[in-house]
C-alpha positions in Angstrom: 94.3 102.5 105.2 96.1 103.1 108.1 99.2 105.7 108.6 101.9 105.3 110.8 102.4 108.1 113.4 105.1 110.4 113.7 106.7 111.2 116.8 109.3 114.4 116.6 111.5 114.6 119.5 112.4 118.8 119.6 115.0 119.7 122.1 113.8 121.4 125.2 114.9 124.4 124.2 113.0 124.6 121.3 109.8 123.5 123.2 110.5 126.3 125.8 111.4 129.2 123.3 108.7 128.3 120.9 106.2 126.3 122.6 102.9 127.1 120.1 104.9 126.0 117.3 106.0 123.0 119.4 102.6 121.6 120.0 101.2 122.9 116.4 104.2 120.8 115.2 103.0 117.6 117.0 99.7 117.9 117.3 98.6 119.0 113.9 101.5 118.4 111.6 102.1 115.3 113.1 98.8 113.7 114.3 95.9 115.6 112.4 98.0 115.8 108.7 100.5 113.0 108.5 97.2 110.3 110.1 94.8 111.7 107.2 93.7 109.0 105.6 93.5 110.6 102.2 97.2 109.9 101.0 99.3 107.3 103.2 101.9 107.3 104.6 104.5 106.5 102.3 103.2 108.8 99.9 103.4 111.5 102.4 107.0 110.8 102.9 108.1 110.5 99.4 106.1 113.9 98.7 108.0 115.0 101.6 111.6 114.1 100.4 110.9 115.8 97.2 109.6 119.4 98.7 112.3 119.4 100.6 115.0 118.7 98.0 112.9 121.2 95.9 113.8 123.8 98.7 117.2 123.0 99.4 116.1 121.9 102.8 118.6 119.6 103.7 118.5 120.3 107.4 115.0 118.2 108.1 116.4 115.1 105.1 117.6 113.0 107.5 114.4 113.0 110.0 112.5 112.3 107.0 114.1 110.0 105.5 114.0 108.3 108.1 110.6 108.7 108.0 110.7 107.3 104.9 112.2 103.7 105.1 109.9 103.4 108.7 106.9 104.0 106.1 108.3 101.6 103.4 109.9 103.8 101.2 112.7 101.4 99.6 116.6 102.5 99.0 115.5 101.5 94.8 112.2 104.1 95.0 114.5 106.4 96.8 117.2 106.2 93.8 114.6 106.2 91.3 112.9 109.5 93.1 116.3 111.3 93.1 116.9 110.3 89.3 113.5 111.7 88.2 114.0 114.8 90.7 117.2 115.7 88.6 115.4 116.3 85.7 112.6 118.4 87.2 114.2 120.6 90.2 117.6 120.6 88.7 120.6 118.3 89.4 121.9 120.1 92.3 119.3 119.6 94.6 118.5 116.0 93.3 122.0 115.4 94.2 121.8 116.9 98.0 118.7 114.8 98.8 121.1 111.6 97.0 123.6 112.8 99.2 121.7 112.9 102.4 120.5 109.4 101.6 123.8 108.1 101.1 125.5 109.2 104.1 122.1 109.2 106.6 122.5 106.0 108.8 
């Protein structure tokens, strides 16, 4: 199995003001978790999608979602994931990730 890489692009001034965090962002999040082989990448993604809606994290939705599709999450497992969320997490936070999904180019 082989995951896709993720590149995040953080604004310079977030790479000058926090630069630890910068490189433990893309250098461990990024290349050491996300490229485990254990769970793949699509996995990783929908997992994602869901902790975030769980949070209320709507901020970091559409990075990930776009995550998601490059990974080969589909627009049906992304309806059926938001349906399923409802009943766990509560419907409004199923419905902000729906949302996000809807309007996120």
């Amino acid at each position: 199995m082989s995951n896709n890489p993720i590149t995040e692009k953080l604004s310079s001034e977030v790479q000058n003001f926090a630069p630890d965090l910068s490189r433990y962002t893309n250098d461990i999040l990024f290349k050491e978790i996300w490229l485990d082989e254990h769970l793949d990448s699509k996995t990783r993604s929908i997992v994602t999608l869901t902790v975030l809606a769980v949070l209320g994290n709507t901020e970091q939705m559409p990075f990930h979602l776009k995550t998601a599709y490059e990974n080969g999450v589909t627009t049906t497992e992304l309806s059926a994931l938001c349906t399923h969320l409802a009943f766990y997490i509560g419907w409004p936070q199923a419905m902000a990730l729906l949302n996000k999904i809807v309007h996120t180019d």
